[in-house]
C-alpha positions as a Markdown table, in Angstrom:
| # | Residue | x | y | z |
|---|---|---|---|---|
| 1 | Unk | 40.6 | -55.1 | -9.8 |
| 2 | Unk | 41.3 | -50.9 | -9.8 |
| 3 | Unk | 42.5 | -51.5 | -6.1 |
| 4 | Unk | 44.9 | -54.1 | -7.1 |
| 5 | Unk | 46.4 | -52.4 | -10.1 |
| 6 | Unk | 46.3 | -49.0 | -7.7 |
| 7 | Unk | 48.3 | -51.0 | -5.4 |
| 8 | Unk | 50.6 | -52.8 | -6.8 |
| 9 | Unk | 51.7 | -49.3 | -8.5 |
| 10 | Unk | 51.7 | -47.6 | -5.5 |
| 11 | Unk | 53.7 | -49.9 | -3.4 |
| 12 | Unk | 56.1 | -50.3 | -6.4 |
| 13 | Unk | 56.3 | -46.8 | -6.3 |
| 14 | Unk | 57.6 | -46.6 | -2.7 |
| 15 | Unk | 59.9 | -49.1 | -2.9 |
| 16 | Unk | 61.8 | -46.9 | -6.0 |
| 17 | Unk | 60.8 | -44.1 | -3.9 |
| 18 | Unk | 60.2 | -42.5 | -7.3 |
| 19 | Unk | 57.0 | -42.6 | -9.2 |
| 20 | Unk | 56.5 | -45.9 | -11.3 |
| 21 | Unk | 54.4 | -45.6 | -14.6 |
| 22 | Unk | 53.5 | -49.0 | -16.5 |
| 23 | Unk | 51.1 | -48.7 | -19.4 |
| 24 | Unk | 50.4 | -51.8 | -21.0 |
| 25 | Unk | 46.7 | -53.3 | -23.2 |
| 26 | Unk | 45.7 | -55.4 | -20.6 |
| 27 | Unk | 46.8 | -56.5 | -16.7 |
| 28 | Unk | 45.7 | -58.9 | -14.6 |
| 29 | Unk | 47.0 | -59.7 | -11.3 |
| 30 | Unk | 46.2 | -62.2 | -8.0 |
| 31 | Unk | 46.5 | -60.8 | -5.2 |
| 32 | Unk | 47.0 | -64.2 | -3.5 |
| 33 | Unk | 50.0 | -65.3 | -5.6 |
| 34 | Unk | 51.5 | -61.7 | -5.6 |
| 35 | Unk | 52.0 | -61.8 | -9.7 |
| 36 | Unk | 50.8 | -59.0 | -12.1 |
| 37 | Unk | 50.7 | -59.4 | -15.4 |
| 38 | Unk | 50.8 | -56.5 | -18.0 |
| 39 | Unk | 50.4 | -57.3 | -21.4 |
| 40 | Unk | 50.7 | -56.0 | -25.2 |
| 41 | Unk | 53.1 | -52.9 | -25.4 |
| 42 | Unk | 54.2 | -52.6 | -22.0 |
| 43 | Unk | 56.1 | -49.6 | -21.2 |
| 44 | Unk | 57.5 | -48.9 | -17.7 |
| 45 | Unk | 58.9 | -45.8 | -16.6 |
| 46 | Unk | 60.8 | -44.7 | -13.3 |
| 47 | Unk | 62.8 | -41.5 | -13.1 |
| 48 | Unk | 65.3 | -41.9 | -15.7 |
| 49 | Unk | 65.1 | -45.9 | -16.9 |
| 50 | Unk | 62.7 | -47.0 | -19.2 |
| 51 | Unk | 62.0 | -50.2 | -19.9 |
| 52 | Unk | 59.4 | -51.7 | -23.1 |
| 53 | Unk | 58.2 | -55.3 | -24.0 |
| 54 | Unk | 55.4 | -57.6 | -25.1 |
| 55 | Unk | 54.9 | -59.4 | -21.7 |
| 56 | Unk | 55.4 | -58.1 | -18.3 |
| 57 | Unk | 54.7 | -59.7 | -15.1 |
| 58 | Unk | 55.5 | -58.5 | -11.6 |
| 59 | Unk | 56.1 | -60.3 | -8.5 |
| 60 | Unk | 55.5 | -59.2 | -5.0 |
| 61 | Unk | 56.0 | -60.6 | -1.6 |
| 62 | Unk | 53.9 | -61.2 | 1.1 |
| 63 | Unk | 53.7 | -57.4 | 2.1 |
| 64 | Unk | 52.8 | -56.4 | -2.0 |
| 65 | Unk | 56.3 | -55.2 | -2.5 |
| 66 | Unk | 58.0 | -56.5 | -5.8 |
| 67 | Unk | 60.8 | -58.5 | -5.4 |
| 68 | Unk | 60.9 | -58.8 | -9.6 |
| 69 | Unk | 60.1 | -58.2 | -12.4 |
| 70 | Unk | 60.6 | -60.1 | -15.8 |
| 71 | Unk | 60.1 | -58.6 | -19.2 |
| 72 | Unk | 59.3 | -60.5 | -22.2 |
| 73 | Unk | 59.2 | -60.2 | -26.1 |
| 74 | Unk | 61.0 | -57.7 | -28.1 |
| 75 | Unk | 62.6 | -56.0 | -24.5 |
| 76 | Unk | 64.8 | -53.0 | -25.3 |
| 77 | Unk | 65.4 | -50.5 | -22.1 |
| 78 | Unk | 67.6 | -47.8 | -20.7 |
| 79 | Unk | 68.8 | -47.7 | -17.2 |
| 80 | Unk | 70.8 | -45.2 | -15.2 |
| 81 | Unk | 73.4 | -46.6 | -12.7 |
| 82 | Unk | 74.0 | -45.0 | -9.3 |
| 83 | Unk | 77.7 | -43.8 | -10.2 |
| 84 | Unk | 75.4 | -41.8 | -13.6 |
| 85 | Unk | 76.5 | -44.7 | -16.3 |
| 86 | Unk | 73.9 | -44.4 | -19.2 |
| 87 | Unk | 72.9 | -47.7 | -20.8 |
| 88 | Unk | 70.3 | -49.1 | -23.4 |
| 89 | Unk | 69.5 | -51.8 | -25.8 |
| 90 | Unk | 67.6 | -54.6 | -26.3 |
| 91 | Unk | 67.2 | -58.1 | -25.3 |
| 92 | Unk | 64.1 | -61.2 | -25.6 |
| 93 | Unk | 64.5 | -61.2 | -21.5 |
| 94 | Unk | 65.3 | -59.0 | -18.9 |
| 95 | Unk | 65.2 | -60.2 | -14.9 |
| 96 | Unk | 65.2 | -57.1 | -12.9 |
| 97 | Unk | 65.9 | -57.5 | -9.1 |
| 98 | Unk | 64.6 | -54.3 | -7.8 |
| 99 | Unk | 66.1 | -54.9 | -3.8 |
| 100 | Unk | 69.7 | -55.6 | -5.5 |
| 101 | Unk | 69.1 | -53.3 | -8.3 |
| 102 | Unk | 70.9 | -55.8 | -10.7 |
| 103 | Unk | 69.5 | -56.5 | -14.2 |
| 104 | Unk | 69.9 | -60.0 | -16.0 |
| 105 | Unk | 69.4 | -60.0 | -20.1 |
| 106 | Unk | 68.7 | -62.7 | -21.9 |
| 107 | Unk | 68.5 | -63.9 | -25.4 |
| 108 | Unk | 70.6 | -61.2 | -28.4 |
| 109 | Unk | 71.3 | -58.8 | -25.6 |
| 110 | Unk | 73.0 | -56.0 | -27.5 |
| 111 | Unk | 73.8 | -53.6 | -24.3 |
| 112 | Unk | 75.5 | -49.8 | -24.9 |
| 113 | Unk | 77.3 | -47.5 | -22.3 |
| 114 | Unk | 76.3 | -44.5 | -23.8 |
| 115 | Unk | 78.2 | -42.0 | -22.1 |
| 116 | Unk | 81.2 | -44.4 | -22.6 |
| 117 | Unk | 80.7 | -45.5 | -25.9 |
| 118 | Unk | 80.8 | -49.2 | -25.0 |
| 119 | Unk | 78.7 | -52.2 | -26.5 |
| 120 | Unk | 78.5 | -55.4 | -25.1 |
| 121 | Unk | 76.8 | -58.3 | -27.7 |
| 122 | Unk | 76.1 | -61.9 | -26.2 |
| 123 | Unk | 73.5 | -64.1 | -24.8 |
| 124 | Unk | 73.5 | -63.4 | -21.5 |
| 125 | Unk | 74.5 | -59.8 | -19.7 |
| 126 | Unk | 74.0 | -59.0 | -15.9 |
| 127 | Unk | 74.5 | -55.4 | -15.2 |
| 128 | Unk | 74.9 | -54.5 | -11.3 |
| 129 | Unk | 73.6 | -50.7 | -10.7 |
| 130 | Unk | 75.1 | -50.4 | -7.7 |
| 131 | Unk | 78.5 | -51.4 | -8.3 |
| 132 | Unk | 78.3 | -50.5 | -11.9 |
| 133 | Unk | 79.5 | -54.1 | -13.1 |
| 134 | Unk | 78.5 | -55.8 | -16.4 |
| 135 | Unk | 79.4 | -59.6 | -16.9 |
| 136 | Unk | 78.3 | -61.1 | -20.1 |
| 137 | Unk | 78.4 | -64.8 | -21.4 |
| 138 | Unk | 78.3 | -65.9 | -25.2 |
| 139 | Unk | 75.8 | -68.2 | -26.9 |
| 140 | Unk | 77.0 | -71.8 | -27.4 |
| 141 | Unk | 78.3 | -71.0 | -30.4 |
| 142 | Unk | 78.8 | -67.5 | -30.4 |
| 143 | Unk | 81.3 | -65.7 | -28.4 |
| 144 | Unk | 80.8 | -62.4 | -26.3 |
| 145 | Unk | 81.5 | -59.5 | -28.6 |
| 146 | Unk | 83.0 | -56.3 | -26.8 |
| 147 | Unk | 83.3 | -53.0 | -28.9 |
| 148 | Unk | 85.4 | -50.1 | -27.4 |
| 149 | Unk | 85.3 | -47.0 | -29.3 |
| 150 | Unk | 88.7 | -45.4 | -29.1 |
| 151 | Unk | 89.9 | -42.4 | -29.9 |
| 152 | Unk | 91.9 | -41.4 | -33.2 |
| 153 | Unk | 95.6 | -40.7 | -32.5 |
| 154 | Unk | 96.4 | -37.1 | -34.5 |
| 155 | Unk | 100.1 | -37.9 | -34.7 |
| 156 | Unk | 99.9 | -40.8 | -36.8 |
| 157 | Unk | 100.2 | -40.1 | -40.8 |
| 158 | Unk | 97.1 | -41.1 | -43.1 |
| 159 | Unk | 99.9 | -43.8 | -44.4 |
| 160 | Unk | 100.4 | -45.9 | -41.6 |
């Protein structure tokens, strides 16, 4: 069981080529099927994203690399694109697709662009890290809610 937890880290690890940290209550994993499991307070860390929830499980392909991950229960992350866009929030699901590097969210996704002051409410948010896309989609009775913060224009009287 210490081998499989050692490699499943360590091959995660190489694929991010960065170090991979997941500390969770309990893990179990098959080596057979490819899925870990990490349960009860799962936090995840690699370079700069971060990534905490309830349930975590990790699947690998046939060479033990993962090919995703899924996060359960309470999620809430932040993630640093390629092109240095700063987001975090909070969702009941995130997908991560760690050889496309895209992130789906799931269930009250409430996602911020911090360093462009940016929110993006809905039920369902993809975030491409790459490109440095967001779509978003709206419950079924709920729209998508995007809030800009803009800028106060200093020529304008107090009266208008």
């Amino acid at each position: 069981m210490k081998k499989t937890i050692f490699l499943t880290i360590f091959l995660t690890a190489a694929l991010f080529s960065q170090e991979l940290k997941v500390k969770a209550k309990l893990f179990n994993a098959d080596q057979k099927t490819g899925v870990s499991v990490f349960e009860g307070d799962v936090n995840i860390i690699r370079g700069s994203d971060e990534l905490n929830a309830s349930i975590v499980t990790i699947y690998t392909n046939e060479k033990q690399e993962p090919i995703k991950f899924i996060a359960e229960g309470n999620a809430s992350f932040k993630i640093k694109t390629l092109d240095g866009a700063l987001y975090e929030g909070k969702a009941q699901k995130v997908i991560y697709l760690p050889q496309e590097k895209e992130y789906h969210f799931s269930k009250e996704v409430h996602l911020k662009q911090i360093n462009e002051k940016k929110e993006i409410i809905g039920d369902e948010v993809v975030l491409k890290t790459i490109e440095g896309k967001a779509y978003a989609k709206g419950a079924e009775k709920e729209p998508v809610i995007m809030i800009f913060n803009m800028a106060q224009d200093s020529n304008k009287s107090k009266n208008d």
